[in-house]
N, C-alpha and C positions, 0 to 999 in steps of 0.2 A: 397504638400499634402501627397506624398506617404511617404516622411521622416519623418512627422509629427507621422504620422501614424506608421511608425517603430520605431519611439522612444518611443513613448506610449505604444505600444506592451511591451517592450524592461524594461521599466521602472515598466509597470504591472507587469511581469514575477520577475522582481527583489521584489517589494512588496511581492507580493505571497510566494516567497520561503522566505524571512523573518517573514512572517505570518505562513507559515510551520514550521518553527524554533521554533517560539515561543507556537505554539499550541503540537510541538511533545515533547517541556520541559514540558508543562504546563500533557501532556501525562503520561510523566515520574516521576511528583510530585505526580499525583492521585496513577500510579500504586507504586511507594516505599513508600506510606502513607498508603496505602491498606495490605501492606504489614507487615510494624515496628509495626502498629497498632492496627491492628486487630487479622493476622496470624500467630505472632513472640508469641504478648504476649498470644495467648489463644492455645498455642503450636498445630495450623492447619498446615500442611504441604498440601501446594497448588502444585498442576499439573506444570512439565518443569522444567529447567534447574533452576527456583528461590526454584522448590520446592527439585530439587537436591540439590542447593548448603546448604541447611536449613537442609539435609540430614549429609551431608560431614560432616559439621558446629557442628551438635550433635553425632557421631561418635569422631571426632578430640576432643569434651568436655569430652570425655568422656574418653581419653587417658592423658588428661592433658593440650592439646592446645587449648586456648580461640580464636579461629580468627573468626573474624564479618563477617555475614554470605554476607553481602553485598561486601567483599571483597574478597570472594569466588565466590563470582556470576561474580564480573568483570572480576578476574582471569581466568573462565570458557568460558565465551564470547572473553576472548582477545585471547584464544587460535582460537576460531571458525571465529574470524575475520579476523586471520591469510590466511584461505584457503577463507572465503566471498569476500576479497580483489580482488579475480581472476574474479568473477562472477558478480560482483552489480556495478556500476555507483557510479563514485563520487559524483553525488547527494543524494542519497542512503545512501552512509557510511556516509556524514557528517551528515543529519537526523537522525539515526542509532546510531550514535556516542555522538548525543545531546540527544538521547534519554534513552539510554545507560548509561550514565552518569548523568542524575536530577535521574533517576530510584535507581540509585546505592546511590548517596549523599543522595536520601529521605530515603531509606531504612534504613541508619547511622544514619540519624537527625531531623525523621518528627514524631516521636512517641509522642503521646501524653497523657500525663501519667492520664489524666479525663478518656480515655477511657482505656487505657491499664490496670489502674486497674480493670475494673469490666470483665476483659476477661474470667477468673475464672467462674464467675456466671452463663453465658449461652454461652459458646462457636458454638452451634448453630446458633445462633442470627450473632454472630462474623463471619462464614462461610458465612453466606449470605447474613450482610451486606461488608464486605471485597471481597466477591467474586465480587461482581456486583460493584464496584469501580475497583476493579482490569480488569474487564471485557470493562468498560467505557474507560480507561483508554489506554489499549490493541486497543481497537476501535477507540478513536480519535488518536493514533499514525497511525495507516494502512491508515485513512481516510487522513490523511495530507501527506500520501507519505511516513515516517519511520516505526521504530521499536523502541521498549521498550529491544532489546537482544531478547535472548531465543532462543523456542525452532521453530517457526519460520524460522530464519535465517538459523537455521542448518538443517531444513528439506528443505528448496530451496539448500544449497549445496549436503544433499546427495541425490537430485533428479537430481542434475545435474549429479554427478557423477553415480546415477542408474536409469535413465529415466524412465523406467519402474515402478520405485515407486513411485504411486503420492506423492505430499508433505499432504494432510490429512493423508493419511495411516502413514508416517513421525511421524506427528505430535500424531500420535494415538498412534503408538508402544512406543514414549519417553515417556507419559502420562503413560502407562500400564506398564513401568519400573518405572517409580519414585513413584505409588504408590504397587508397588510391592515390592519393597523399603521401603515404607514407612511400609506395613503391616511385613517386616521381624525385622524393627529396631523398630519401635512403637506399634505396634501393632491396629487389625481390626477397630478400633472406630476412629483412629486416620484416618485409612486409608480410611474410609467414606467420612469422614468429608471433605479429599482431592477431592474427587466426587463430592460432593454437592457442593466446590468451583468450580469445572471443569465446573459442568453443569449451574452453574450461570454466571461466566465468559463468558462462550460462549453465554451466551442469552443479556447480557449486550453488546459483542462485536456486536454481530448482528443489535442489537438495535442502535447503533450508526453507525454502515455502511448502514441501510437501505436505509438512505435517499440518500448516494453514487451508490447504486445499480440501485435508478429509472433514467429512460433515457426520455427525451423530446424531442419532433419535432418542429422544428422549423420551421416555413414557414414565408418571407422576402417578400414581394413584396415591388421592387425599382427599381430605373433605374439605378441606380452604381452597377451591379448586378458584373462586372468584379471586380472590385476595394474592394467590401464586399467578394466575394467569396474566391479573395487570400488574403484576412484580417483574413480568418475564418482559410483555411489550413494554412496559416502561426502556425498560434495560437495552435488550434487544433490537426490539423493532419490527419482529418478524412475526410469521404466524402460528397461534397457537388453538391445537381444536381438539374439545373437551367430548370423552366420550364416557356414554354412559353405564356403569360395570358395577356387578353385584357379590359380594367375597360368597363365596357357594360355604364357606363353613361357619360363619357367623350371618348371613343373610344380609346383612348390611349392603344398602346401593353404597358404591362409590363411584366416584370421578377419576376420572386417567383421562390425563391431560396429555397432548403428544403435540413436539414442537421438536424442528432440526434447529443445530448449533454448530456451528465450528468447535473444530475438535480444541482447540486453544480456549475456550471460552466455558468449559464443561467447570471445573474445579469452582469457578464463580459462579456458576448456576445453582452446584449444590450446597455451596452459600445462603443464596437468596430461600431455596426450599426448605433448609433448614431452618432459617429463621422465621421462617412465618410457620412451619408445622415441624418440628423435630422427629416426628411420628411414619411421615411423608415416605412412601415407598417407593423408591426411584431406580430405574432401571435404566440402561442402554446398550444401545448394540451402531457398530460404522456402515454409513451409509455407501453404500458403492456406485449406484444407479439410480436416479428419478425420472420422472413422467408427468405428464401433464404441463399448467401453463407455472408452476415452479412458485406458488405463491406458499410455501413454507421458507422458501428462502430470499421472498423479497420483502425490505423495509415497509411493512405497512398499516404501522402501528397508527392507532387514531390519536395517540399521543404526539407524535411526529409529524403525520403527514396530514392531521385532520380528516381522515376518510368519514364521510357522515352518512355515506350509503353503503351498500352491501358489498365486501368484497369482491364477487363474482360478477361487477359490471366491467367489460370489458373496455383496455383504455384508447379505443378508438370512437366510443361512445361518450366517454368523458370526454373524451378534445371535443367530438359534434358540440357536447352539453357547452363548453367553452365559448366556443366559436358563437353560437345561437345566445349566450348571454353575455357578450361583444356586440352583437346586434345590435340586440336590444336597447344596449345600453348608449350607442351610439345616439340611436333613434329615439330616445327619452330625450338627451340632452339635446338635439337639433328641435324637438317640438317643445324643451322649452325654451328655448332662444328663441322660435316663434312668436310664442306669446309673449314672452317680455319686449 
């Protein structure tokens, strides 16, 4: 049964990241379409590293060098991928890399000349409808676990490299350069117009992460409460605590298992319950509000993270416990270099 059960996990997990794949291209065709389409032809310069390279792009035209602005964007990214390689998961980069790349080809090949002709006529129209595609688009990549490039990826590297700066502030300051950019090479109308995509984009990304954002409780009453609960940290990663409950009309103890999920992840849950108990009475209701130090919703499965003590030690003891067995360890290998 338990095999049964690991290969189904095993085979989910491989679906899923093919269904990632293909929602982080399908990502990357909305945003390069948003982009040839709407913001190339009605000369918008949007916010980040696509609205730099659309910068570079008209500069270099304007010395005599035609290069597509799409191949200035990848150019740009290949260099930041270079230092992202230290920091992301190779799950990460190949997302990243699919996404990176339908973003780049759409940009080259998705214009479509019904609309790009009338870009002229109301380049407004153009900003907001292009922004909220480019926004959509932005959104279902984060939501399936990638990126589209950008400016993103570079504010997680230089947050790594200056912890202190969050990645919004990051992501602010590159924003406040490329339209400051924009108002020195195009001028103020132009450099609006890069706002009004800003602030659309971000309401469209939000709009598609919302429903990533809500969290469900899950409450399981079953008697395989062992066998569902490392079903769940398997899968999850998170935490699950089993509480002990009696049916008042058949007397029977039972186990009610309660565990938070992301609301995207509920449908595969009751997957998993189903197949170890078909019986399994499973409830839920949205989480709106939590309290305390939030260990229903952090990774910390023993499966994953190895935890071999008690959840409830706090991890500024763990690091002491670290540091002290750093010592140690030091001080072994110095006393036996001693004696040899």
């Amino acid at each position: 049964m338990k095999t049964s059960i690991k290969k189904k996990l095993q085979k989910d997990k491989n679906l899923r990241f093919a269904w990632q794949i293909f929602m982080v291209a399908v990502a990357g065709v909305i945003g390069g379409f948003s982009f040839c389409s709407f913001f190339e032809p009605a000369q918008i310069i949007p916010t980040g590293l696509s609205g730099l390279a659309q910068i570079i792009h008209n500069l270099l035209f304007q010395v005599g060098v035609d290069l597509a602005t799409s191949l200035i964007y990848l150019i740009i990214n290949a260099i930041i991928f270079v230092f992202a390689l230290k920091f992301f998961g190779i799950k990460f980069i190949i997302l990243t890399l699919v996404g990176l790349g339908t973003y780049t080809l759409s940009m080259q090949f998705m214009a479509i000349p019904a609309i790009t002709s009338q870009a002229s006529s109301d380049p407004l129209l153009f900003s907001i409808v292009g922004g909220a595609l480019y926004g959509f688009g932005v959104g279902i990549a984060c939501r399936y676990g990638g990126s589209t490039g950008g400016s993103d990826v570079l504010a997680v590297i230089i947050n790594k490299y200056f912890p202190r700066v969050k990645r919004g502030i990051c992501i602010l300051f590159i924003n406040m350069v490329v339209i400051a950019l924009t108002v020195a090479t195009s001028g103020m109308s132009t450099a609006l117009y890069a706002i009004i995509v800003a602030v659309i984009g971000s309401w469209g990304t939000d709009f598609i992460l919302d429903k990533v954002k809500k969290v469900r409780a899950f409450y399981i009453i079953c008697d395989k409460d062992e066998e569902i609960a490392n079903a769940l940290l398997r899968q999850y990663h998170r935490g699950v605590t089993r509480i002990d409950g009696q049916g008042m009309f058949s007397k029977k103890d039972k186990a009610v298992l309660l565990t938070l999920i992301p609301d995207v992840q509920t449908e595969e849950l009751r997957a998993i319950v189903k197949e170890i108990e078909p019986n399994a009475f499973v409830f839920s209701n949205v989480v709106s509000e939590t309290y305390g130090d939030g260990t229903f919703l952090k990774e910390q499965s023993v499966f994953k993270n190895k935890i071999l003590k008690s959840p409830n030690i706090l991890k500024s003891s763990i690091k002491t416990e670290r540091v002290q067995l750093v010592k140690k360890n030091k001080f072994l290998r110095k006393k036996k270099l001693r004696l040899s």
